[in-house]
PQR file with spaces between the fields and no chain letter, atoms N, CA, C, O and H, PARSE charges and radii, in Angstrom:
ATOM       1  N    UNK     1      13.290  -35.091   -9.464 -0.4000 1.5000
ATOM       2  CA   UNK     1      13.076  -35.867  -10.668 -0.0000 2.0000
ATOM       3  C    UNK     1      14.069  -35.409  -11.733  0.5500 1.7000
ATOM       4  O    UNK     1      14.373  -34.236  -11.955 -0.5500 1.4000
ATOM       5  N    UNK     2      14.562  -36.552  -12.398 -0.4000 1.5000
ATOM       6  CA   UNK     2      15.461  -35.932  -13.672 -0.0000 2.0000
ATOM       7  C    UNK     2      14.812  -35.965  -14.822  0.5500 1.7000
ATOM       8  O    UNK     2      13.839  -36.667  -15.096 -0.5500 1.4000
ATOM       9  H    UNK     2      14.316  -37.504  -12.217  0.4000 1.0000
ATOM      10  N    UNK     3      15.588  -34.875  -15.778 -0.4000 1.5000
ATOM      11  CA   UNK     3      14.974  -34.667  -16.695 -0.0000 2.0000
ATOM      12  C    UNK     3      15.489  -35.516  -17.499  0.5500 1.7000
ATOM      13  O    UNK     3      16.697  -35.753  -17.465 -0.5500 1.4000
ATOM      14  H    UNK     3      16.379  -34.305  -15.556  0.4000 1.0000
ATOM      15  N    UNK     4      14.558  -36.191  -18.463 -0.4000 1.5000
ATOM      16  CA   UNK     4      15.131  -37.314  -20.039 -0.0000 2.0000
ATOM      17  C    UNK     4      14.801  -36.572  -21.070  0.5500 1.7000
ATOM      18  O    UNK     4      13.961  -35.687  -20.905 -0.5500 1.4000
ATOM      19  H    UNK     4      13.577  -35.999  -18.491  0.4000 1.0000
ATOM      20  N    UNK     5      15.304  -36.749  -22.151 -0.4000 1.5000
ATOM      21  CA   UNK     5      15.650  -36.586  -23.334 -0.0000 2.0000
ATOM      22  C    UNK     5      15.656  -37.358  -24.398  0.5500 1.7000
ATOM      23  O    UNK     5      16.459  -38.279  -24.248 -0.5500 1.4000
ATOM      24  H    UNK     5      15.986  -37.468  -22.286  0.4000 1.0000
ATOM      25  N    UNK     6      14.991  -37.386  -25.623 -0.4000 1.5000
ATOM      26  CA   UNK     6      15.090  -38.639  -26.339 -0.0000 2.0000
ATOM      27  C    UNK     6      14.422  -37.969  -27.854  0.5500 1.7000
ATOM      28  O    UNK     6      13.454  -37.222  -27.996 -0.5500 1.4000
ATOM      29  H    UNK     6      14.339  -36.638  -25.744  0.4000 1.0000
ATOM      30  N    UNK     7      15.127  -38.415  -28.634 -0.4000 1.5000
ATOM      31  CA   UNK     7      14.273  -38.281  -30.188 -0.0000 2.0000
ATOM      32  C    UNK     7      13.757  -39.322  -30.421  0.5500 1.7000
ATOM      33  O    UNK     7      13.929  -40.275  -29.661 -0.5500 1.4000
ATOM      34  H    UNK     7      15.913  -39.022  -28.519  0.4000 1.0000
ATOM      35  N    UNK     8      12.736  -39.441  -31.901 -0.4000 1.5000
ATOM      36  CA   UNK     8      12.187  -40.903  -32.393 -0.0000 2.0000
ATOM      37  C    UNK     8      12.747  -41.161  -33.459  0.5500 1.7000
ATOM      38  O    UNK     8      12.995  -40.584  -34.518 -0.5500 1.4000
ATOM      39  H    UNK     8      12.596  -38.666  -32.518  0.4000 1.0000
ATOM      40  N    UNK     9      12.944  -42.363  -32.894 -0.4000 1.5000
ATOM      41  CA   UNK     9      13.455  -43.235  -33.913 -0.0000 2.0000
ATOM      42  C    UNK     9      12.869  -43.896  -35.161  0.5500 1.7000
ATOM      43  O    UNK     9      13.427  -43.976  -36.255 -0.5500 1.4000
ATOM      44  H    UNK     9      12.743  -42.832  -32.034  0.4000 1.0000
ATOM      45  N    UNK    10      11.445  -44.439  -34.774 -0.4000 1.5000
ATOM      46  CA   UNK    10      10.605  -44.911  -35.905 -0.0000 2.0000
ATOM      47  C    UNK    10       9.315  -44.254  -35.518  0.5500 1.7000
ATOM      48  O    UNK    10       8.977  -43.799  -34.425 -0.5500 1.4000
ATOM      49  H    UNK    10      10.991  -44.373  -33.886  0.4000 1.0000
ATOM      50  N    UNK    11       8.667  -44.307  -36.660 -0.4000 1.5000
ATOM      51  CA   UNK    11       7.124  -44.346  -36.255 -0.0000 2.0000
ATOM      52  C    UNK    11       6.183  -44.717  -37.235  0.5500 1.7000
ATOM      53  O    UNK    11       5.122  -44.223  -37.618 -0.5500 1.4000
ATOM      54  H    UNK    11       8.941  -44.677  -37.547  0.4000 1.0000
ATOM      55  N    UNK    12       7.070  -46.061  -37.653 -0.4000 1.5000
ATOM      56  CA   UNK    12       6.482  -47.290  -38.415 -0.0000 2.0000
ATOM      57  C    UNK    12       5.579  -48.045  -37.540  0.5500 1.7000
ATOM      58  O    UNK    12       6.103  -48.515  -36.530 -0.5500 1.4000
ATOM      59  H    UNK    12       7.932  -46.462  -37.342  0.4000 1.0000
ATOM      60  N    UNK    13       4.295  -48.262  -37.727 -0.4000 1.5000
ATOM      61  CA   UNK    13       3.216  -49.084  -36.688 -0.0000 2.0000
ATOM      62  C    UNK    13       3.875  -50.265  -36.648  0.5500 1.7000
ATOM      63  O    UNK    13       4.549  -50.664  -37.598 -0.5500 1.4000
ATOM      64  H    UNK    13       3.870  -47.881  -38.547  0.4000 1.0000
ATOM      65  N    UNK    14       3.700  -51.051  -35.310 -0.4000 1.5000
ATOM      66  CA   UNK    14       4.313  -52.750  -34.973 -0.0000 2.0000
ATOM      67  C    UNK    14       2.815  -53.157  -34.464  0.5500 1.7000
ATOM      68  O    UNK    14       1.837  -52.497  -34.112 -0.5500 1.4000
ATOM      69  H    UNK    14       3.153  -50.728  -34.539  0.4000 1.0000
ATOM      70  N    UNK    15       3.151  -54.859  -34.616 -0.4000 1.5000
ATOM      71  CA   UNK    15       1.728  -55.400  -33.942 -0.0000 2.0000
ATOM      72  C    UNK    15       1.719  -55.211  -32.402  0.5500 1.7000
ATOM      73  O    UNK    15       2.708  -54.886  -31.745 -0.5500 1.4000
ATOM      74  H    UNK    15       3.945  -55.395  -34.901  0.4000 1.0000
ATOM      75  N    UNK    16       0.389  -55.474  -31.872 -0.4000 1.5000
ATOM      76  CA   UNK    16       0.537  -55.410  -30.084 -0.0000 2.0000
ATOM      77  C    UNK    16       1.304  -56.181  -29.661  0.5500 1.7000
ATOM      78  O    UNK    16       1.938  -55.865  -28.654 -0.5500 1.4000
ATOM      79  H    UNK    16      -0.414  -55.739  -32.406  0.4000 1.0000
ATOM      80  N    UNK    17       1.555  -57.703  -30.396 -0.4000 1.5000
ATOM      81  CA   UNK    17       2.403  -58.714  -29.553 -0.0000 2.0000
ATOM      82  C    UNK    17       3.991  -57.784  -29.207  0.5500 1.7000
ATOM      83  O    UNK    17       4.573  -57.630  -28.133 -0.5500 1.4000
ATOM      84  H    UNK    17       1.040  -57.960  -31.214  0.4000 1.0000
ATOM      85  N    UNK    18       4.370  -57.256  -30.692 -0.4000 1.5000
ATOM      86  CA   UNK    18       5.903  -56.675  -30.727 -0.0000 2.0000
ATOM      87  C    UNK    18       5.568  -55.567  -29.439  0.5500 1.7000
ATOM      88  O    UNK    18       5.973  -55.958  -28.344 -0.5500 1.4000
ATOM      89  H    UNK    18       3.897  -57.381  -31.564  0.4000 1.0000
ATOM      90  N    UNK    19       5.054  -54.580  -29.452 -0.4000 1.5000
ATOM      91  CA   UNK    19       5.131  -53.795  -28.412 -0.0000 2.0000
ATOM      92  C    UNK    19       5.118  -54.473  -27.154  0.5500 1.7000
ATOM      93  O    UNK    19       5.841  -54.101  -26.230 -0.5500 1.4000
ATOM      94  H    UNK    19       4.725  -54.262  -30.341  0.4000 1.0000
ATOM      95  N    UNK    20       4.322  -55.465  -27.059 -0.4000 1.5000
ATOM      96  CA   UNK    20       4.362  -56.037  -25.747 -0.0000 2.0000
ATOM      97  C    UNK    20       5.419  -56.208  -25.312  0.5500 1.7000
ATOM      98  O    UNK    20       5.788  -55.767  -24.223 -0.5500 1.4000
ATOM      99  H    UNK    20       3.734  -55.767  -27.810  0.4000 1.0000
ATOM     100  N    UNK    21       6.499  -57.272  -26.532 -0.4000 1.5000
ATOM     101  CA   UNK    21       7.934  -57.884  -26.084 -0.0000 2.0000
ATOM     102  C    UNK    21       8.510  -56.309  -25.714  0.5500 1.7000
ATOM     103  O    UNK    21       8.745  -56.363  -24.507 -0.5500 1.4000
ATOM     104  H    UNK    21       6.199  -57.630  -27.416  0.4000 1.0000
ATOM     105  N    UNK    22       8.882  -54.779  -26.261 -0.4000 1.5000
ATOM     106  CA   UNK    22       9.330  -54.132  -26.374 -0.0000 2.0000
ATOM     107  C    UNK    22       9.124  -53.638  -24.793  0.5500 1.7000
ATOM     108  O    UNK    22       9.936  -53.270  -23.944 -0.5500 1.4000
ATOM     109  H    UNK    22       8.692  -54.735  -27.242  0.4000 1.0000
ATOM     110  N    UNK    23       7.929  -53.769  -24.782 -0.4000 1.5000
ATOM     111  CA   UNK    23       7.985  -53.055  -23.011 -0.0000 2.0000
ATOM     112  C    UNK    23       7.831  -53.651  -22.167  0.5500 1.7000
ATOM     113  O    UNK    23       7.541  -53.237  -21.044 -0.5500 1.4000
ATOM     114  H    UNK    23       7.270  -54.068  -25.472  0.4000 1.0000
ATOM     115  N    UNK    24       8.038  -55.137  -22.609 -0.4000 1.5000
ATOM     116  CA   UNK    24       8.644  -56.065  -21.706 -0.0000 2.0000
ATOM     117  C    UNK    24       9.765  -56.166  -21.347  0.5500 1.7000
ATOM     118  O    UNK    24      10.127  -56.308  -20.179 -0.5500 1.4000
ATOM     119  H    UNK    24       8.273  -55.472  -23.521  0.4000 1.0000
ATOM     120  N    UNK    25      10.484  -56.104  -22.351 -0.4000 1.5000
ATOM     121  CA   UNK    25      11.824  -55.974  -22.438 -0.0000 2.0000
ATOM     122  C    UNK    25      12.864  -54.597  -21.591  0.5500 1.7000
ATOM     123  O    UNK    25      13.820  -54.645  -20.816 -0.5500 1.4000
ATOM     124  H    UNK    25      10.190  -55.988  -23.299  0.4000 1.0000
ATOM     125  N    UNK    26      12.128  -53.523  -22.184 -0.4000 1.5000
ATOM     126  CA   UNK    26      12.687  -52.376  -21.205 -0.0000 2.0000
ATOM     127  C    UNK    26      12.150  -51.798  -19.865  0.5500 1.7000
ATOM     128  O    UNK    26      12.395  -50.741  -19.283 -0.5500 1.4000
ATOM     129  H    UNK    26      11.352  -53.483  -22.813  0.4000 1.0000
ATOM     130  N    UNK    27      11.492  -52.645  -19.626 -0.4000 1.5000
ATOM     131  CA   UNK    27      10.693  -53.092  -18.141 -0.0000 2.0000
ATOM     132  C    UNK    27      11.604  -54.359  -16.937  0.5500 1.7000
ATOM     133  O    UNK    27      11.481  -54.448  -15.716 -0.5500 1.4000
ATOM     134  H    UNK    27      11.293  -53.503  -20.099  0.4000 1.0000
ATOM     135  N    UNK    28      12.110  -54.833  -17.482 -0.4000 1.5000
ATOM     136  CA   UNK    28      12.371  -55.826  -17.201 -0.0000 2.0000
ATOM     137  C    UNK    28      14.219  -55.450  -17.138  0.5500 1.7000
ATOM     138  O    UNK    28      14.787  -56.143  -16.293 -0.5500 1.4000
ATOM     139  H    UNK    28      12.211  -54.761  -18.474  0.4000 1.0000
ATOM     140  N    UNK    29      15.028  -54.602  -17.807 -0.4000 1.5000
ATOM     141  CA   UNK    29      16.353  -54.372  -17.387 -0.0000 2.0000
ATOM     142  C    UNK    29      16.549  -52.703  -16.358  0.5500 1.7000
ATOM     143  O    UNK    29      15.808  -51.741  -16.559 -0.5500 1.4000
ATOM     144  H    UNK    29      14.566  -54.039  -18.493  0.4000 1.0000
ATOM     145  N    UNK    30      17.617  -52.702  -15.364 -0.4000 1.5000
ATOM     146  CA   UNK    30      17.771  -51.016  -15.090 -0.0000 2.0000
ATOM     147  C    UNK    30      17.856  -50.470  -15.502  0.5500 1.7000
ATOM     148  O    UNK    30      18.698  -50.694  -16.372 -0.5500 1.4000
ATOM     149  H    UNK    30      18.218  -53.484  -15.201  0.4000 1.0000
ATOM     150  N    UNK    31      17.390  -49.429  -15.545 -0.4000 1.5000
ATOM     151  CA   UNK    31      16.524  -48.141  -16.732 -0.0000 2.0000
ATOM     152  C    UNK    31      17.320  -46.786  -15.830  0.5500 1.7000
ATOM     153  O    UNK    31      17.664  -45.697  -16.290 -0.5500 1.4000
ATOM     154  H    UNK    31      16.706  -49.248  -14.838  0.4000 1.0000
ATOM     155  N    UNK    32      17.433  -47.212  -14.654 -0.4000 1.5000
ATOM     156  CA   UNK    32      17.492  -45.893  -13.485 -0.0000 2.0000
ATOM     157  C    UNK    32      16.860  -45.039  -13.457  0.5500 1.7000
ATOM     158  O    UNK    32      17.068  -43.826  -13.488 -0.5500 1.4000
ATOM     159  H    UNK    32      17.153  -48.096  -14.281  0.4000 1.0000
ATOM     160  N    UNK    33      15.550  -45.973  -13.360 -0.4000 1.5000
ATOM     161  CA   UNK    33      13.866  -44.896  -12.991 -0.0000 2.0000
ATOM     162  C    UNK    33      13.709  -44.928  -11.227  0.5500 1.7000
ATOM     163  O    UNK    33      14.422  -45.400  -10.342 -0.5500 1.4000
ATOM     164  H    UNK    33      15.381  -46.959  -13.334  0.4000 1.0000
ATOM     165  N    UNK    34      12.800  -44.404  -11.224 -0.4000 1.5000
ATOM     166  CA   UNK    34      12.579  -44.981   -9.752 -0.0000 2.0000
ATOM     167  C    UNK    34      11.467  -45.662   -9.690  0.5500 1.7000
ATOM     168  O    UNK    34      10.750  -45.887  -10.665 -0.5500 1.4000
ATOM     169  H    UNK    34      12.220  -44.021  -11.943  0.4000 1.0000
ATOM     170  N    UNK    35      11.208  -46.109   -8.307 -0.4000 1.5000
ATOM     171  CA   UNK    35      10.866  -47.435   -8.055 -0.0000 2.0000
ATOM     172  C    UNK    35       9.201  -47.423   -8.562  0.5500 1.7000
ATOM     173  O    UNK    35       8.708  -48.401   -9.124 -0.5500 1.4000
ATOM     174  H    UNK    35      11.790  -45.925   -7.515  0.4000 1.0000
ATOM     175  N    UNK    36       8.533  -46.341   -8.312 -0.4000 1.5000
ATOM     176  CA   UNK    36       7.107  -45.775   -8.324 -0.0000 2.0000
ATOM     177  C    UNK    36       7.249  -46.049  -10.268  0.5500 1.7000
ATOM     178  O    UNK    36       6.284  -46.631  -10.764 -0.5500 1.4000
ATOM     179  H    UNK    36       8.934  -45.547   -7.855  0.4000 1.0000
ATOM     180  N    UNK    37       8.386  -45.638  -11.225 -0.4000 1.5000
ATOM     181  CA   UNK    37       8.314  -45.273  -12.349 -0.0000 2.0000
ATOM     182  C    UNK    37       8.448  -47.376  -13.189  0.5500 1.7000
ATOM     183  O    UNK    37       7.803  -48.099  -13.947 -0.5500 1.4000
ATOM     184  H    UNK    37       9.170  -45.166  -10.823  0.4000 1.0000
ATOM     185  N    UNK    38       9.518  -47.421  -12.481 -0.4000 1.5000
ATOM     186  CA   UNK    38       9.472  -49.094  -12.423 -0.0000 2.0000
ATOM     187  C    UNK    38       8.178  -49.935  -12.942  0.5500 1.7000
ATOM     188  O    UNK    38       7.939  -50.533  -13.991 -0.5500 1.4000
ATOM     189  H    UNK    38      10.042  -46.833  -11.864  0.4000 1.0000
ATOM     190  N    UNK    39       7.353  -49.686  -11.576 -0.4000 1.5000
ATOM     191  CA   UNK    39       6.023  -50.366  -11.357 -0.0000 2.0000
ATOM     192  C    UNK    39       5.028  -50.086  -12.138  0.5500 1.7000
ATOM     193  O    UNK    39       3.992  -50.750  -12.165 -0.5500 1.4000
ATOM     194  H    UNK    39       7.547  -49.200  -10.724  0.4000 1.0000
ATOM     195  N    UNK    40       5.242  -49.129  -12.806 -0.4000 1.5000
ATOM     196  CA   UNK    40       4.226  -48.542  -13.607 -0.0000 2.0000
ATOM     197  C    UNK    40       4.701  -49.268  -15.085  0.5500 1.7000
ATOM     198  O    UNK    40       3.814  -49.516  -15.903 -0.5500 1.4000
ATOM     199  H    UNK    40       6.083  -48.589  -12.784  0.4000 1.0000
ATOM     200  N    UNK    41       6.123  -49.602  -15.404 -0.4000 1.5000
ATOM     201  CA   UNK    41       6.671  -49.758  -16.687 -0.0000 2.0000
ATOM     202  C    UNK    41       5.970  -51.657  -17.196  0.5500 1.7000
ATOM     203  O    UNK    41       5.560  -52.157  -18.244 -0.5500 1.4000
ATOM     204  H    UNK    41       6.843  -49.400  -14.740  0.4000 1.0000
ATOM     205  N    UNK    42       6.186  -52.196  -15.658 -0.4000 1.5000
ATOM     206  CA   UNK    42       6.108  -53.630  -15.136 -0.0000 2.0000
ATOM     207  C    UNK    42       4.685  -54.019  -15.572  0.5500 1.7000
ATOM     208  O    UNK    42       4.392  -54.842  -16.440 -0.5500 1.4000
ATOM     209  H    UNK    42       6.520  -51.790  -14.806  0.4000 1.0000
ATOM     210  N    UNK    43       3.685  -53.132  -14.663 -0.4000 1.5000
ATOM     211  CA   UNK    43       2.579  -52.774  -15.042 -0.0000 2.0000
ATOM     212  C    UNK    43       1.743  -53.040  -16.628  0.5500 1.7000
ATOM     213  O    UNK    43       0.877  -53.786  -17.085 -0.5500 1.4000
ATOM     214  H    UNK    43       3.924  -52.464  -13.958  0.4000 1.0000
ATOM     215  N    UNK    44       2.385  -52.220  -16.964 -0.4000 1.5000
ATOM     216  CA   UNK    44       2.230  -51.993  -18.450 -0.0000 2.0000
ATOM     217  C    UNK    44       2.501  -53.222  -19.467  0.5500 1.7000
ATOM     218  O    UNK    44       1.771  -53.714  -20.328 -0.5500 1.4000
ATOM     219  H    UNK    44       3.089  -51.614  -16.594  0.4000 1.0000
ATOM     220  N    UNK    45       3.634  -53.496  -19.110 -0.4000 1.5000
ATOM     221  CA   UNK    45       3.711  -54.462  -19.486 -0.0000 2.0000
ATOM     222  C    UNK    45       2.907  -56.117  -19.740  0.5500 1.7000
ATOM     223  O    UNK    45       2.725  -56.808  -20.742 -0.5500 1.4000
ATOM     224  H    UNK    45       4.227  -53.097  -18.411  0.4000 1.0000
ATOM     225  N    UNK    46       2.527  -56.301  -18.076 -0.4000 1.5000
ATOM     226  CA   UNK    46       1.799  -57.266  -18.149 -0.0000 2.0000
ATOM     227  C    UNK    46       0.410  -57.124  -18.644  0.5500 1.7000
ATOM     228  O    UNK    46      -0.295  -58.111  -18.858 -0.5500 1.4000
ATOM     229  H    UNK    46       2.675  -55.739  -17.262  0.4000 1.0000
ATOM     230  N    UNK    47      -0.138  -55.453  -18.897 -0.4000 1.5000
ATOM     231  CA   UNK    47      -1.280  -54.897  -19.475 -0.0000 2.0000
ATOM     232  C    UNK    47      -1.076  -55.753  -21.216  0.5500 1.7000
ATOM     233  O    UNK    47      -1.703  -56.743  -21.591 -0.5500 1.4000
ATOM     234  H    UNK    47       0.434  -54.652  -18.723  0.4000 1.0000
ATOM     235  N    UNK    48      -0.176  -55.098  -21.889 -0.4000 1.5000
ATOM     236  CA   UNK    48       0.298  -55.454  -23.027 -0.0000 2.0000
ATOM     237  C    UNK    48       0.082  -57.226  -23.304  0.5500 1.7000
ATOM     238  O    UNK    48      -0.398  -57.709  -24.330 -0.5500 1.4000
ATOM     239  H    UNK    48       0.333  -54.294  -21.584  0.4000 1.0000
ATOM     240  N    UNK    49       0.594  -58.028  -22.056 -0.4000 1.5000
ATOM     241  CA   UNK    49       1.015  -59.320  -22.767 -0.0000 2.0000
ATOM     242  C    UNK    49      -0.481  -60.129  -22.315  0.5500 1.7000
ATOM     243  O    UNK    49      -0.845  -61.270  -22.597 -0.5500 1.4000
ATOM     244  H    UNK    49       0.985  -57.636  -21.224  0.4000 1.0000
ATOM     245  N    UNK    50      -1.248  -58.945  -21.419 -0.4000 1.5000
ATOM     246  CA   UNK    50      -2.618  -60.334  -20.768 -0.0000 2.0000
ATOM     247  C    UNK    50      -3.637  -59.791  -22.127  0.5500 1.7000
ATOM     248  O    UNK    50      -4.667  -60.325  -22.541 -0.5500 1.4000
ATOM     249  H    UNK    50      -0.952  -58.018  -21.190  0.4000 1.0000
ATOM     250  N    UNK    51      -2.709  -58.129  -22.806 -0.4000 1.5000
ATOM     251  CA   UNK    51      -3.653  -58.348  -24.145 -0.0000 2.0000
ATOM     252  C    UNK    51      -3.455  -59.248  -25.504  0.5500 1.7000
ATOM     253  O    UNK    51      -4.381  -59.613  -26.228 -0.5500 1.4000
ATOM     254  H    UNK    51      -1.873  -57.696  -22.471  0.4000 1.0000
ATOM     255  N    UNK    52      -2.330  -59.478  -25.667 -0.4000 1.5000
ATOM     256  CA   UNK    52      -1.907  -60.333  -26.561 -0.0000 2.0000
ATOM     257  C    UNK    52      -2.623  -61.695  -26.319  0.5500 1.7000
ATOM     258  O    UNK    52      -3.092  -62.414  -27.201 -0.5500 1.4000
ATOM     259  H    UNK    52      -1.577  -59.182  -25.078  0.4000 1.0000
ATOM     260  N    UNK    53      -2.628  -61.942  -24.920 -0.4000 1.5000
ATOM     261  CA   UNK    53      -3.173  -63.636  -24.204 -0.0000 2.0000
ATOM     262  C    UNK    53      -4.196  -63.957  -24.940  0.5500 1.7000
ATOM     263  O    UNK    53      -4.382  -64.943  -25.652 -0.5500 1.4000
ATOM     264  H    UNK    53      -2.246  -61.358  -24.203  0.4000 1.0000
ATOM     265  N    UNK    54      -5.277  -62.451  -24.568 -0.4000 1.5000
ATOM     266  CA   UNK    54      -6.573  -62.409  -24.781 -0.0000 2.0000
ATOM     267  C    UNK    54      -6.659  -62.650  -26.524  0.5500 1.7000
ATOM     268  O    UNK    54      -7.131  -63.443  -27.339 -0.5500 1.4000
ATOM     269  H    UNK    54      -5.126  -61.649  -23.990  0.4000 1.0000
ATOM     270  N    UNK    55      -6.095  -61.759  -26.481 -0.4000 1.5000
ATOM     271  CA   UNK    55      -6.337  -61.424  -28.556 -0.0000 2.0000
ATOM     272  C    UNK    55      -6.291  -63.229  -29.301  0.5500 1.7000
ATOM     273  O    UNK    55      -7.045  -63.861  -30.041 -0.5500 1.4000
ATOM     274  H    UNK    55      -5.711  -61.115  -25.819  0.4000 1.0000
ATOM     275  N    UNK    56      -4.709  -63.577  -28.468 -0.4000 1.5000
ATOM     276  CA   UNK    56      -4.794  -64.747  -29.560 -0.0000 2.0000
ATOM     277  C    UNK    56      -5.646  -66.434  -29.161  0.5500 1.7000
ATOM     278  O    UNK    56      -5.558  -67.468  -29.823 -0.5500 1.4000
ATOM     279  H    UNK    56      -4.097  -63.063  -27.867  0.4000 1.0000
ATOM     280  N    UNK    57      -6.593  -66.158  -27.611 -0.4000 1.5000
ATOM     281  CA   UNK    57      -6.834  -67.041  -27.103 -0.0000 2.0000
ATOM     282  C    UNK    57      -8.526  -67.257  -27.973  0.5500 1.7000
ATOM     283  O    UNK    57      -9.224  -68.256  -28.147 -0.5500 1.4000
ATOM     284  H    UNK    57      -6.664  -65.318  -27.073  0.4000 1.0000
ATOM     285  N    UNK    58      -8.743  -65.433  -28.462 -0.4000 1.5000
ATOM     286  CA   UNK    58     -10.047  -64.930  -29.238 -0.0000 2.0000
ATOM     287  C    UNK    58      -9.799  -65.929  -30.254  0.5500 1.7000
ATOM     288  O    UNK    58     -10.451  -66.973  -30.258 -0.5500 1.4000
ATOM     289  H    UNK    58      -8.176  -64.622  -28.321  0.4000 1.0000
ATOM     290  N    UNK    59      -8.763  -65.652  -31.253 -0.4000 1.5000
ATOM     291  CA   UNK    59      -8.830  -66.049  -32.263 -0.0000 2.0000
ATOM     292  C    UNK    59      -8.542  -67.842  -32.500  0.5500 1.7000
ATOM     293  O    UNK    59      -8.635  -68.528  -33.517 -0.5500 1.4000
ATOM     294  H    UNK    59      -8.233  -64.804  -31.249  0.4000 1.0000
ATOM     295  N    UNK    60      -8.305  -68.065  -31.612 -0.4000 1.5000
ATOM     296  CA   UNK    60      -8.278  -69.489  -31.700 -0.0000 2.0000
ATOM     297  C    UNK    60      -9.798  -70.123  -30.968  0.5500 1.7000
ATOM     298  O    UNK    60     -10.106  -71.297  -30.762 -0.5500 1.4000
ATOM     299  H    UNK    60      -8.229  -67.508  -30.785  0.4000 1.0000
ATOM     300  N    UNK    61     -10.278  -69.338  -30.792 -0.4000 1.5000
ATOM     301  CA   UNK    61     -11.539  -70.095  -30.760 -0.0000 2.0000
ATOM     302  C    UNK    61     -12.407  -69.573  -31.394  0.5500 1.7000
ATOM     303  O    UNK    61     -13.492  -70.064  -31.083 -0.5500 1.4000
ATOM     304  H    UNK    61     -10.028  -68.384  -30.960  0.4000 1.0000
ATOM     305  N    UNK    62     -12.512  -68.591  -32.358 -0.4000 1.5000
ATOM     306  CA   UNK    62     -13.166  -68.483  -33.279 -0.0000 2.0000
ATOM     307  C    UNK    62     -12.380  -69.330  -34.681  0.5500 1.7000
ATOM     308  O    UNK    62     -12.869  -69.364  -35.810 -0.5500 1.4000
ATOM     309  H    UNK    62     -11.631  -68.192  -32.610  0.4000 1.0000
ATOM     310  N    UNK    63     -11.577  -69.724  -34.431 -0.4000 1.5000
ATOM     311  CA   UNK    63     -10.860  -70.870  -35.775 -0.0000 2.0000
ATOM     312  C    UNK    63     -11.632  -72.295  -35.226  0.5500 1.7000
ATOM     313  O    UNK    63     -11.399  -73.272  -35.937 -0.5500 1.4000
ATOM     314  H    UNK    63     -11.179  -69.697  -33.513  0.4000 1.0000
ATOM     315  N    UNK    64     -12.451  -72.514  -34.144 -0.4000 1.5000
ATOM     316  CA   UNK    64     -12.891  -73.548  -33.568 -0.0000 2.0000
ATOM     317  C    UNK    64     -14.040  -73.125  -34.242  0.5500 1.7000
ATOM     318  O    UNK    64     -13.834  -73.704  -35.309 -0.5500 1.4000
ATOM     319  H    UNK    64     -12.641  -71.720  -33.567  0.4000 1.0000
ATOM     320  N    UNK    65     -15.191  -72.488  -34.413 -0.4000 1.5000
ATOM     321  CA   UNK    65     -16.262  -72.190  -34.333 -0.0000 2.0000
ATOM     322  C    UNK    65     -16.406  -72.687  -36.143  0.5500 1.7000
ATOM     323  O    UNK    65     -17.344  -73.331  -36.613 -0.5500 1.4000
ATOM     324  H    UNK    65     -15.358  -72.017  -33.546  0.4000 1.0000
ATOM     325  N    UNK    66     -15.584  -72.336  -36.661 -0.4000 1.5000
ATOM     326  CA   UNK    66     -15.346  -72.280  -38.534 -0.0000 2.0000
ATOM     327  C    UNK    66     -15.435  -73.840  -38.611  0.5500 1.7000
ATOM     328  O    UNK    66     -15.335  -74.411  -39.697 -0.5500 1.4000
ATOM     329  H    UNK    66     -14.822  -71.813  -36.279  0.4000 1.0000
């Protein structure tokens, strides 16, 4: 396994949708992880966007209910 390295850059809060795109996004180009590290990123990702689904599918039907 190699070792990474990285400082932070922000740690200004974003909404869930933005994180979603974010680790969608670096999920989705070669990273030169391996394949096990991949699946997990992919993973995550679609964790992120079936929560966004959920969140804004909530709120539009509670704008029905009003």
């Amino acid at each position: 396994m190699r070792k990474i390295s990285g400082q932070l850059i922000s740690s200004k809060p974003v909404t869930l949708s933005r994180a979603a795109k974010l680790i969608s996004r670096f999920a989705a180009v070669e990273n030169g992880s391996s394949a096990t590290v991949s699946l997990y990123l992919k993973r995550t990702a679609d964790a992120f966007n079936n929560s966004v689904q959920t969140k804004e599918e909530k709120k539009k039907k509670n704008k029905r209910k009003d």
